[in-house]
C-alpha positions as CSV (number, residue, x, y, z in Angstrom):
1,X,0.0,0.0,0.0
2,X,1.1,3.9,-0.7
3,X,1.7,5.2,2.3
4,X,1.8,8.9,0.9
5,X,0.5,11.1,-2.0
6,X,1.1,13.4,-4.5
7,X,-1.0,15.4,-7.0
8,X,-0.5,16.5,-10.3
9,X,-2.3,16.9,-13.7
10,X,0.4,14.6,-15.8
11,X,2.7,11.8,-14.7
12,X,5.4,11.0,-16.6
13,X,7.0,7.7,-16.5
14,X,10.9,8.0,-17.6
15,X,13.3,10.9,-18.2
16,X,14.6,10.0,-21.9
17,X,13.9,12.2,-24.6
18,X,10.0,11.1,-25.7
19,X,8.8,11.4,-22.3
20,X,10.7,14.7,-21.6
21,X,9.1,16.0,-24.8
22,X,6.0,15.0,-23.2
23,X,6.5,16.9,-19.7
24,X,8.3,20.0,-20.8
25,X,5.1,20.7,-23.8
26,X,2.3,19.9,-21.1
27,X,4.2,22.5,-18.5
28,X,4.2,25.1,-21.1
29,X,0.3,24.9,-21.9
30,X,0.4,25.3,-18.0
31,X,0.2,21.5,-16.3
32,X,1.8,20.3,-13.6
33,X,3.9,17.9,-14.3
34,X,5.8,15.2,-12.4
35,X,8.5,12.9,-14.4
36,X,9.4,9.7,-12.0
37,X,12.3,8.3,-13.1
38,X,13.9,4.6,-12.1
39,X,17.2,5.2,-12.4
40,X,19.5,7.2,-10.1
41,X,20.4,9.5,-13.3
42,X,18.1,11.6,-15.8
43,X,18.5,11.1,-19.3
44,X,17.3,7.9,-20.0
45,X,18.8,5.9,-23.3
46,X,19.1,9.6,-25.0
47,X,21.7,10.4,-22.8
48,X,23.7,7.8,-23.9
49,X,23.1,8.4,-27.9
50,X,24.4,9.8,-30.4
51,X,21.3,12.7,-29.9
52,X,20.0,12.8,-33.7
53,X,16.5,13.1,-34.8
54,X,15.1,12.6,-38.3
55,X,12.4,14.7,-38.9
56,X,11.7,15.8,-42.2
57,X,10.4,18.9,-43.3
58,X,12.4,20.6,-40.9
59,X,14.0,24.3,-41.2
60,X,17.6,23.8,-40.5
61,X,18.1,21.3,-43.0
62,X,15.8,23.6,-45.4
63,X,18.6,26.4,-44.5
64,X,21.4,24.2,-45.8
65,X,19.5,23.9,-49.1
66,X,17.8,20.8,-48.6
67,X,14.2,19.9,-50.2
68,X,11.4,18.2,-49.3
69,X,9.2,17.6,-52.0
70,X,5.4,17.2,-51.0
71,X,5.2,13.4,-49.9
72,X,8.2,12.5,-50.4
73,X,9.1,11.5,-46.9
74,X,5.6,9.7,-46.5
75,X,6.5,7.3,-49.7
76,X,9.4,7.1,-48.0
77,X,8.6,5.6,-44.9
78,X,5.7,3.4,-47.2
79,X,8.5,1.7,-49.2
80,X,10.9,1.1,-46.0
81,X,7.5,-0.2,-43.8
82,X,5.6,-2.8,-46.3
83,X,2.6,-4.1,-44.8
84,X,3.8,-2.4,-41.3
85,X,3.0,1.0,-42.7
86,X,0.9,3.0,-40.3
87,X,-0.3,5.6,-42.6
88,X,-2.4,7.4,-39.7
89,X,0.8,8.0,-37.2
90,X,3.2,8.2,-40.0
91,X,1.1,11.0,-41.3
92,X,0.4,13.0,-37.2
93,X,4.3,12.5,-37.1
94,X,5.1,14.1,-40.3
95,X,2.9,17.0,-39.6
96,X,3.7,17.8,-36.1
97,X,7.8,17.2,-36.2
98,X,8.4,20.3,-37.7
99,X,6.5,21.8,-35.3
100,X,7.5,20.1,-32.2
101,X,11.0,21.1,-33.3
102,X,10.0,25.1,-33.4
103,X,7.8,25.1,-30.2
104,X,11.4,23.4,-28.8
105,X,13.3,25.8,-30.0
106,X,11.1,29.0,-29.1
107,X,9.6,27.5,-25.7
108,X,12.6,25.7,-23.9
109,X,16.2,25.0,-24.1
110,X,16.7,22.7,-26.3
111,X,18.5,23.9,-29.1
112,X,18.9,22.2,-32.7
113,X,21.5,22.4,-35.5
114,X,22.0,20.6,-38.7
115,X,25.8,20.4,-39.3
116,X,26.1,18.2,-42.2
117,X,23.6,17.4,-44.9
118,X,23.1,13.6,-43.5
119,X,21.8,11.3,-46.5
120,X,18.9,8.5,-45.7
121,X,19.9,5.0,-45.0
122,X,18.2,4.0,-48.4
123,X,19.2,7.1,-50.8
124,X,17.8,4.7,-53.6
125,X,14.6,4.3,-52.5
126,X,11.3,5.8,-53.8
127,X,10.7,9.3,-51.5
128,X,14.6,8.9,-49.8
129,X,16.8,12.6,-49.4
130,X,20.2,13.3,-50.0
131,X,20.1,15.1,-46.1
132,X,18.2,17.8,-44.1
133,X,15.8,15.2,-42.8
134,X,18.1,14.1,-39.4
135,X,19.3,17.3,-37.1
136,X,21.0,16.9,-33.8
137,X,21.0,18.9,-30.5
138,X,23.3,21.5,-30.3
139,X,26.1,21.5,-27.9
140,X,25.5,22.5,-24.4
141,X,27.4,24.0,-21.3
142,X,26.9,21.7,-18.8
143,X,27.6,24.5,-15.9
144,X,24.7,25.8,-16.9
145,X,22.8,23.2,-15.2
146,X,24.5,24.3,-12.0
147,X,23.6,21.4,-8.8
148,X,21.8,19.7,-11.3
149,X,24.6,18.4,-13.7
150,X,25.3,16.3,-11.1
151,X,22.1,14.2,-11.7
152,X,22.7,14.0,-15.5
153,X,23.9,10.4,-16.6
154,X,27.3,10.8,-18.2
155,X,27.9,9.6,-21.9
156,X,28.8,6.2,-22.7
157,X,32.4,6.0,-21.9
158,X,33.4,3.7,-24.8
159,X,32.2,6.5,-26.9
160,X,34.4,9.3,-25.5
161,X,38.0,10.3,-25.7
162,X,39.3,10.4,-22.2
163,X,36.1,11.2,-21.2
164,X,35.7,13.6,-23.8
165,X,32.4,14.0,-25.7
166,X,33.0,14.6,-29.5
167,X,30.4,16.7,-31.4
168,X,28.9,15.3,-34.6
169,X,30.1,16.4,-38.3
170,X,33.4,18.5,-38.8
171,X,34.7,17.8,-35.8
172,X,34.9,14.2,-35.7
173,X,36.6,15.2,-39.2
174,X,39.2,17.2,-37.0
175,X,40.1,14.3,-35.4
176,X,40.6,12.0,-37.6
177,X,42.6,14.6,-39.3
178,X,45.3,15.7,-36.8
179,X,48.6,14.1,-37.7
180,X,47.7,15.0,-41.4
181,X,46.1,19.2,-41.0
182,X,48.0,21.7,-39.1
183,X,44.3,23.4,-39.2
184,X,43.1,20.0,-37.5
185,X,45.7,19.7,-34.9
186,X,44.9,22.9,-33.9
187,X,41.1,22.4,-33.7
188,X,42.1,18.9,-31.3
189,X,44.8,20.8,-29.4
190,X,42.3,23.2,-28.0
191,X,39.9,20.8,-27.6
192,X,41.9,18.6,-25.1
193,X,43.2,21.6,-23.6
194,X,39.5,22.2,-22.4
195,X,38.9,19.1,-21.4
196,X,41.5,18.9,-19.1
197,X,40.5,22.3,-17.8
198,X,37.3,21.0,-17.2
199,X,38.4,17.9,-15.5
200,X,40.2,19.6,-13.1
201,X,37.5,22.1,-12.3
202,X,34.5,20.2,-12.2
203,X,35.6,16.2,-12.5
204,X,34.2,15.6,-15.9
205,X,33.2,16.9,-19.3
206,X,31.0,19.8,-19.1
207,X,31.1,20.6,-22.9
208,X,27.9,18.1,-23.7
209,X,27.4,17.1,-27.6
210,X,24.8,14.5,-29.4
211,X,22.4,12.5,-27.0
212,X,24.1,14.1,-23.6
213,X,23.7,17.5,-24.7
214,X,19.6,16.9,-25.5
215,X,19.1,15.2,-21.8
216,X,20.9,18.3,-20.5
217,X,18.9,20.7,-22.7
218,X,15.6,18.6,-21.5
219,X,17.0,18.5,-18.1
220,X,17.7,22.4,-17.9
221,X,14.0,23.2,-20.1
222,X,12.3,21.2,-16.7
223,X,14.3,23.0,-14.2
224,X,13.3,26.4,-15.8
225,X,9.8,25.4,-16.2
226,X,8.9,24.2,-13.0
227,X,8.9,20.3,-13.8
228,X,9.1,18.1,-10.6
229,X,11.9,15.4,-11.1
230,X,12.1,12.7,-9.3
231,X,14.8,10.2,-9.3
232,X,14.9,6.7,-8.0
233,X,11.2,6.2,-8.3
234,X,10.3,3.8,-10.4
235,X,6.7,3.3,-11.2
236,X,4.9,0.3,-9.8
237,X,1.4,0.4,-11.2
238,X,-1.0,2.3,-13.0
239,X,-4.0,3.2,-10.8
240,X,-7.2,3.0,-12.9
241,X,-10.9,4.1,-12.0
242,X,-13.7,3.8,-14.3
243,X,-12.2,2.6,-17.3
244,X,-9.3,5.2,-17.2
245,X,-6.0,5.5,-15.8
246,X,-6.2,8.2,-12.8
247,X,-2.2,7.7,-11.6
248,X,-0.2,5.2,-10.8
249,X,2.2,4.2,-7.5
250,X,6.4,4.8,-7.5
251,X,8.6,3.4,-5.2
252,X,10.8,6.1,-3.5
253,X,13.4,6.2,-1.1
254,X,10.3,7.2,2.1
255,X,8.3,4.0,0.5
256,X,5.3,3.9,-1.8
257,X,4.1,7.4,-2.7
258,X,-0.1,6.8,-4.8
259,X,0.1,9.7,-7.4
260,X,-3.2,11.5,-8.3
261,X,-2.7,12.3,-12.5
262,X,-5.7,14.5,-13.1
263,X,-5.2,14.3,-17.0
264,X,-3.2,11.5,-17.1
265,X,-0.1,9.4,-17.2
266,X,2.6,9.0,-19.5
267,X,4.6,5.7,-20.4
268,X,8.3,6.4,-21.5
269,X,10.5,3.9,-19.9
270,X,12.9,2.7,-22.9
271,X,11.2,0.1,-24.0
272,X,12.4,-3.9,-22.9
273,X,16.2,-4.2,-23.7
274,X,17.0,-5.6,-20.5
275,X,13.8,-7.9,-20.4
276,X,15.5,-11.4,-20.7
277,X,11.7,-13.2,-21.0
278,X,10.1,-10.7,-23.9
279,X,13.9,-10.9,-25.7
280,X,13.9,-14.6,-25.4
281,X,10.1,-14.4,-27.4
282,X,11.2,-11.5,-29.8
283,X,14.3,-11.3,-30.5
284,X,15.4,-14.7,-32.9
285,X,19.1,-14.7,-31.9
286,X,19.1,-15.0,-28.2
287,X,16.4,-17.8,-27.9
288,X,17.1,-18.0,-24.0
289,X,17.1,-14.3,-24.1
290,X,21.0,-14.5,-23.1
291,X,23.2,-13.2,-25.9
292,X,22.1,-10.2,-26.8
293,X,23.8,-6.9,-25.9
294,X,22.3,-3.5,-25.5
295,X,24.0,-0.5,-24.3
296,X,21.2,1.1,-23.2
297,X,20.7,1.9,-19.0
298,X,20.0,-1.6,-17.3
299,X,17.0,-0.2,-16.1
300,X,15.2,-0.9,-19.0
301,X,13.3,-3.6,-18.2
302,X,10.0,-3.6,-19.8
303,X,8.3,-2.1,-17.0
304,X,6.0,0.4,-19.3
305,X,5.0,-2.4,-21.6
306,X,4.0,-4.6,-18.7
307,X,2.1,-1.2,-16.8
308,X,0.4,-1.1,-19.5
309,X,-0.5,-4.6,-20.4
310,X,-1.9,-4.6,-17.0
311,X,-4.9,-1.9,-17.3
312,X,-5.5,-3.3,-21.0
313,X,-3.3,-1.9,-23.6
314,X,-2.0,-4.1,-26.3
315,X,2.1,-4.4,-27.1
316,X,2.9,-4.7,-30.7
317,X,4.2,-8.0,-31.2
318,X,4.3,-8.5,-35.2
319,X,6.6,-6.4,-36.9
320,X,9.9,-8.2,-38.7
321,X,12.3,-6.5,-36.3
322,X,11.9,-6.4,-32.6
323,X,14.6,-3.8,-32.2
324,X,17.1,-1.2,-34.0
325,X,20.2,-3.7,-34.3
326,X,23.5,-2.4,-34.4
327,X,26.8,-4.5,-34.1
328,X,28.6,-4.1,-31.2
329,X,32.2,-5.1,-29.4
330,X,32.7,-5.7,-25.6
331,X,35.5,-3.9,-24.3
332,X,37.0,-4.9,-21.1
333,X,37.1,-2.3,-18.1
334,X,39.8,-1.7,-15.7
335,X,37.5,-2.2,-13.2
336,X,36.9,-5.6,-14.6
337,X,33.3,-5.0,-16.1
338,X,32.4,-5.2,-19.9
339,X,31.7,-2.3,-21.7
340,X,29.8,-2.2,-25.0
341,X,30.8,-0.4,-28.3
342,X,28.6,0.2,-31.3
343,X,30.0,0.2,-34.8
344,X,29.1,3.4,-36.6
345,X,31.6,4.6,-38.7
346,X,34.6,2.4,-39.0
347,X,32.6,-0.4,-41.1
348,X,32.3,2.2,-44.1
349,X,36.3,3.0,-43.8
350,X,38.4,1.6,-46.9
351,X,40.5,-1.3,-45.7
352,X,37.9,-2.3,-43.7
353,X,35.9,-5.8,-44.0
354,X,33.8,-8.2,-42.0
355,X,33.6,-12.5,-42.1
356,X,31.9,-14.8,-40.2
357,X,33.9,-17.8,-38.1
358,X,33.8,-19.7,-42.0
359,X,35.9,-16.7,-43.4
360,X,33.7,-15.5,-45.6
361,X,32.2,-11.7,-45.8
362,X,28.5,-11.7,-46.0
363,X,27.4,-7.9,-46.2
364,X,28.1,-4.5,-47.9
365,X,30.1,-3.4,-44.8
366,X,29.6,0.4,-45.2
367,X,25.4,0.0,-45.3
368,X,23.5,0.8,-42.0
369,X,23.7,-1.1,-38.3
370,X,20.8,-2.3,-38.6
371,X,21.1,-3.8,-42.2
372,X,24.9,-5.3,-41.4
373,X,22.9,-6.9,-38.1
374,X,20.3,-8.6,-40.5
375,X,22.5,-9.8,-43.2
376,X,24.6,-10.9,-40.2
377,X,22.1,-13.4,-38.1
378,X,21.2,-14.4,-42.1
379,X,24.7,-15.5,-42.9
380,X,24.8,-17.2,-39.4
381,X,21.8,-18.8,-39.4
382,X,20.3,-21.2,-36.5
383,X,22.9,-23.2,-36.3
384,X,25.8,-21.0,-35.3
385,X,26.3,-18.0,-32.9
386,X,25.5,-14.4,-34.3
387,X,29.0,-13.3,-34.3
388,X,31.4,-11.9,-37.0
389,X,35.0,-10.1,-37.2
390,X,35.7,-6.9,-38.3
391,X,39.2,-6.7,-40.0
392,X,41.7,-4.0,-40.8
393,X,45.2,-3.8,-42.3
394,X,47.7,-1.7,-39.9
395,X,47.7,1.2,-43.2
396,X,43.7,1.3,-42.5
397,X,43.6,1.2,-38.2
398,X,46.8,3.3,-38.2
399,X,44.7,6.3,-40.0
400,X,41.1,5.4,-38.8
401,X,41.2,2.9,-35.9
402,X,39.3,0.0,-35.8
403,X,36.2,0.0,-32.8
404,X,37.1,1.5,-29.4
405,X,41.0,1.3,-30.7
406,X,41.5,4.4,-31.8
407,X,43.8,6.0,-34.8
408,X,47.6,7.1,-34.3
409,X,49.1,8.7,-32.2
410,X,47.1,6.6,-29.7
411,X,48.8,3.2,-28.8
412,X,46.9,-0.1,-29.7
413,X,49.1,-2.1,-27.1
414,X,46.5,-1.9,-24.1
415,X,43.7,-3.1,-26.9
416,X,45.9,-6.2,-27.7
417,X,46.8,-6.6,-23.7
418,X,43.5,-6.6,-22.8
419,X,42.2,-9.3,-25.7
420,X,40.0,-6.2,-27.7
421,X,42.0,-6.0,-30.3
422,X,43.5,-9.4,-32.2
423,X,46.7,-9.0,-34.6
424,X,48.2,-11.3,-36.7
425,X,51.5,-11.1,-38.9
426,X,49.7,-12.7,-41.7
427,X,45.9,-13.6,-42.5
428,X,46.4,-17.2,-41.5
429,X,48.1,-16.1,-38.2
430,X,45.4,-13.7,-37.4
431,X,42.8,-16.6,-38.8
432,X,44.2,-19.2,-35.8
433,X,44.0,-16.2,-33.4
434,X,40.5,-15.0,-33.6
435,X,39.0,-19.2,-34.5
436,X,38.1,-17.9,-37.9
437,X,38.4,-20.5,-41.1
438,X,42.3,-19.8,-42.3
439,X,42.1,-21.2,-45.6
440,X,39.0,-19.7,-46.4
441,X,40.1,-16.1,-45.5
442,X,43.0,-16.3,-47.2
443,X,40.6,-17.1,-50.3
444,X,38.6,-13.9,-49.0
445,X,41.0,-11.6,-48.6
446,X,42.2,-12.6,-52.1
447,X,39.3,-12.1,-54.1
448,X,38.5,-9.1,-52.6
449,X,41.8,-7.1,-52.9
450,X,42.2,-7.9,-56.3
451,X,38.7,-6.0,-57.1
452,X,39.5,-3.1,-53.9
453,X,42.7,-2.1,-55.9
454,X,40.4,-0.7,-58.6
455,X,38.5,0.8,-55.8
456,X,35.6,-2.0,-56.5
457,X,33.5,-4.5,-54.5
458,X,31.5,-6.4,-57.0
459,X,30.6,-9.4,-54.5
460,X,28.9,-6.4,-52.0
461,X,29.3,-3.0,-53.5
462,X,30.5,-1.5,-50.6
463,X,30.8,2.6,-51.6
464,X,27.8,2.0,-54.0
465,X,25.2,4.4,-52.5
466,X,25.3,7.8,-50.9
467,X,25.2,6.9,-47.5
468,X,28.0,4.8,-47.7
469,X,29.9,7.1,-48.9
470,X,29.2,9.7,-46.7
471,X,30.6,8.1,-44.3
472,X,33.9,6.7,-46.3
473,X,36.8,8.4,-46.7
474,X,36.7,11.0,-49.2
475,X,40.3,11.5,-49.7
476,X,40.3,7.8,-51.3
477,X,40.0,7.3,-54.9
478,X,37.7,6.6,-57.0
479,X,35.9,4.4,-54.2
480,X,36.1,6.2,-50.6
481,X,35.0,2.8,-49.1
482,X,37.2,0.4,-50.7
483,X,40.7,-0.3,-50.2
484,X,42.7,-3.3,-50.3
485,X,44.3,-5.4,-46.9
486,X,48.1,-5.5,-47.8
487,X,49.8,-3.8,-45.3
488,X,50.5,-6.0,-42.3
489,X,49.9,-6.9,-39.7
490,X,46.6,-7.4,-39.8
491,X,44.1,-7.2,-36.8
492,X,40.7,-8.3,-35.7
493,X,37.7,-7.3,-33.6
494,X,35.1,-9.7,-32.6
495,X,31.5,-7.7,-33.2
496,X,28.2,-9.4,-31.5
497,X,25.1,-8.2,-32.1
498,X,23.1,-5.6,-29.6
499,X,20.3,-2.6,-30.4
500,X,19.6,0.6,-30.0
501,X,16.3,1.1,-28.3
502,X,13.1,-1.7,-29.0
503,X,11.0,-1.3,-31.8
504,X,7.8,-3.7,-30.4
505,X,5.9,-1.3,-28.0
506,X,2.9,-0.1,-26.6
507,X,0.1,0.6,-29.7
508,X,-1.1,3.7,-30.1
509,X,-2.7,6.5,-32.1
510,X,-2.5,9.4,-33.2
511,X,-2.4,11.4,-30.5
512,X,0.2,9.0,-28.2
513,X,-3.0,7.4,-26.4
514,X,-2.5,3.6,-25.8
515,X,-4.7,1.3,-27.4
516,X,-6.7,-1.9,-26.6
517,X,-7.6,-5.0,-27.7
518,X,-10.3,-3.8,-29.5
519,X,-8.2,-0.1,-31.1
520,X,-9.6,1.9,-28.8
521,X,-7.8,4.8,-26.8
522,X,-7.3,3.9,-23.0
523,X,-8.5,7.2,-21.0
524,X,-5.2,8.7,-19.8
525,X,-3.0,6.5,-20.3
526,X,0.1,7.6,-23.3
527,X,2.8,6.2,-24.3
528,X,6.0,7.7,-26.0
529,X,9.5,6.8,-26.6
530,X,10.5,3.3,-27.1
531,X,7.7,2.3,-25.2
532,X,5.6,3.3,-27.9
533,X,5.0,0.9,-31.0
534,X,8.0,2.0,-33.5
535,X,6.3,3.9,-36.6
536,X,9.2,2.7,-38.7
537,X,7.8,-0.8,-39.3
538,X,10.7,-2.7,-38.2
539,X,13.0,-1.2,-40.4
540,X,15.8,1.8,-39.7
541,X,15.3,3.8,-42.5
542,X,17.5,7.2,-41.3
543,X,19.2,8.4,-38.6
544,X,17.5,9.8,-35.9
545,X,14.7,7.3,-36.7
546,X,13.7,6.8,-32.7
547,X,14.6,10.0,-31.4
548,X,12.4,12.1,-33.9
549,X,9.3,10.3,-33.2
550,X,9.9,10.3,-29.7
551,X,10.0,13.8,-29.0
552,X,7.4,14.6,-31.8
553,X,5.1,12.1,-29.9
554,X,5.8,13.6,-26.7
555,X,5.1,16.5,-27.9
556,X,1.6,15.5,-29.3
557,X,0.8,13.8,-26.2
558,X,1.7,16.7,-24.0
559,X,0.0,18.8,-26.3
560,X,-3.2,16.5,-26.2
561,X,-3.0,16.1,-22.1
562,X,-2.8,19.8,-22.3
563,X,-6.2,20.1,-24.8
564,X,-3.9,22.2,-27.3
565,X,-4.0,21.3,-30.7
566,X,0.1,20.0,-31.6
């Protein structure tokens, strides 16, 4: 039993970006609003992401010259969605994006920019753009936040650089650039300069970038608005009276605290990553719900989904993909834990390839996480482990690094000490190293250098489309994606697979209520976020793909609690 109360007119569940969107728009139109969040830190998955949204229409891409012709975007998301195409969502999301992003922008502190023109996943398909769909927060001065930084889940530390968040677009190029651009060195001397500033000031990074730069902006927008945040309280059930959800209870620190929602309660609690019984039903590669991998907060347990089972709602269980899949590699800790890496970029670099245990490559390596995942468990099928190798030549790690091993001047040894990275003098040494099929790599490795020295990959076409050469090497000619393995030694990471954020989620319509059994709304009772039933039809057409519709669904279901029209 709750042994105390509280009162507001919305309860949010979870303190990621959809259900932020939610509680900062429903404040504005005047609410009061209470986010309860599980976890000691705010920030949810977002804060750990790379913080893009894909919204087309919007104006920031539109500034940088990008179009969007009239439907384009909605034939878009038909072809990439099939028979999961939800024309009436995929329409209230395509309307109200552009619009959540202004009323962002204008009402709070959260704070866009587009800094490169970011092609789709698909560029060939019917209704795909070239860029301007996907925009990312801006960068954020975390001692702006002041007491309240402190409660803001830091990045994940596999993707920083000495703790170091690194913004999106040029200055990732910077980077990679530094031993070869005086103008680059100079851009990455400064930047470590601050850092260390910063870490001897205030103990970590307080310039935020991608997903941790978002949370902070949400975080700040709730502080300045008034929005009660509460940590450590995870919701326990939803209290319903009269066929509608009136509030729900939380677990906090004092014990069970009943919550009075007036208009109604929100469900954004990152979806079921971390739920070994609905991954062992959805996901096809870890049948005991074991082997799988997700970097996202362990508190993501499912517990919206099941909330919501509980007063009625239905959880979409049907689409082709469970999840966003993205290969990842587990780097070992000092502290003797595992840490998680996912593969964004350095599959797309030239000199860059990926087998199986037989030896074999199996995918265009430069296409999208989620596509390398598919052709991945395909290649592997039932009978063998999901697992492949990503492979470099020391020319290709030296100048772009190969996972969480990073590009020179920083050393590989501690990679190779700690069983990260593999290395081998020759194919077949780095074959008997890392258990792959010798014989057939060497056959491999062959066939596909004597194509990558004409810059081709007929097997795959690896560089063949526009996003994957985006994110090639443009300096390389005539393919920026393709370059031979000849320069030894050679070296190996071992990639499994993990996700993003869940796709199967609470149904909905248009306006973020949850459904029933029968399609009808649920009085009071929203759901936003990866708790929500992914629009994108199992697919991961762009990126920013989650994000987007998470805050624009947060916005229409604040807007909706509120009575406003989104």
């Amino acid at each position: 039993m709750a042994s105390a109360a509280l009162d507001c007119d919305v309860l949010v569940a979870g303190s990621g970006a959809g259900g932020m969107a939610a509680a900062v728009t429903a404040r504005r139109h005047g609410l009061d609003v209470i986010v309860a969040e599980k976890e000691p830190w705010f920030g949810g998955t977002t804060a750990l992401s790379g913080g893009w949204l894909w919204v087309p229409g919007n104006r920031l891409g539109a500034a940088l010259g990008a179009t969007e012709p009239p439907g384009a975007a909605r034939a878009y998301l038909q072809d990439q969605c099939g028979p999961w195409f939800d024309g009436e969502r995929v329409d209230a999301f395509l309307a109200a994006g552009p619009r959540m992003v202004e009323f962002m922008m204008r009402e709070t502190a959260v704070a866009f920019e587009c800094p490169v023109l970011f092609p789709d996943y698909h560029p060939d398909a019917p209704g795909s753009a070239a860029g301007g769909r996907s925009i990312v927060a801006a960068p954020f001065d975390g001692r702006l936040l002041g007491a309240s930084l402190a409660k803001l889940r830091p990045p994940l530390p596999e993707l920083t650089l000495f703790g170091m968040m690194l913004g999106s677009g040029k200055e990732i190029v910077h980077f990679f650039n530094a031993t070869r651009s005086l103008e680059s060195a100079g851009v990455v001397a400064r930047r470590l300069a601050a850092h260390a500033r910063d870490l001897a000031l205030y103990r970590r990074g307080i310039r935020l970038t991608n997903g941790n730069a978002l949370a902070g902006r949400l975080l700040k927008s709730a502080d300045e608005l008034g929005v009660r945040v509460l940590l450590g309280a995870p919701v326990r059930e939803l209290v319903a009276a009269d066929g509608a959800v009136r509030g729900a209870v939380i677990e906090t620190v004092e014990g069970r605290v009943r919550v009075h929602a007036r208009r109604g309660v929100v469900l954004a609690c990152g979806g079921f990553p971390h739920d070994l019984e609905r991954r062992r039903r959805l996901f096809p590669h870890a049948p005991t719900g074991a082997g799988h991998w997700s970097p996202a907060p362990p508190g993501n347990t499912g517990d919206g989904l099941r909330l919501a089972e509980a007063v009625g709602a239905r959880v979409e269980q049907d689409l082709p993909h469970a999840a966003a899949w993205v290969p990842v590699s587990r780097v070992p800790r000092k502290d003797g834990g595992v840490g998680l890496f996912p593969h964004f970029i350095d599959r797309a670099k030239p000199g860059v390839i990926a087998v199986t245990r037989r030896g074999r490559r199996f995918v265009n390596e430069a296409n999208s996480y989620h596509d390398f995942v598919q052709a991945l468990t395909a290649a592997c099928g039932v009978n063998e482990p999901p697992t492949a190798f990503l492979l470099a030549d020391h020319r290709a790690i030296r100048r772009y690094g190969l996972g969480f091993a990073k590009a020179f001047p920083l050393p590989l040894r501690p990679h190779l000490a700690s069983g990260y990275l593999l290395r081998g003098a020759t194919p077949a040494a780095l074959a008997e190293c890392a258990g792959i099929d010798a014989a057939a790599l060497e056959v491999t490795l062959k066939e596909y250098n004597r194509h990558a020295r004409e810059g081709r990959d007929p097997e795959f076409g690896k560089g063949s489309t526009a996003y994957n050469r985006f994110l090639g090497d443009a300096t390389v000619a005539p393919n920026p994606c393709v370059a031979p393995l000849d320069s030894p030694p050679y070296y190996a990471v071992q990639v499994v697979i993990g996700d993003l954020g869940t796709y199967a989620g609470i149904r909905t319509d248009r306006h973020a209520r949850a459904l029933d059994a029968r399609g009808r709304p649920i009085a009071g009772l929203y759901a936003a976020g990866n708790d929500m039933a992914s629009i994108m039809g199992g697919n991961y057409p762009a990126g920013g793909i989650t994000l987007g519709p998470a805050m624009t669904f947060g916005y229409i279901a604040g807007c909706h609690l509120a009575g406003k029209s989104p």
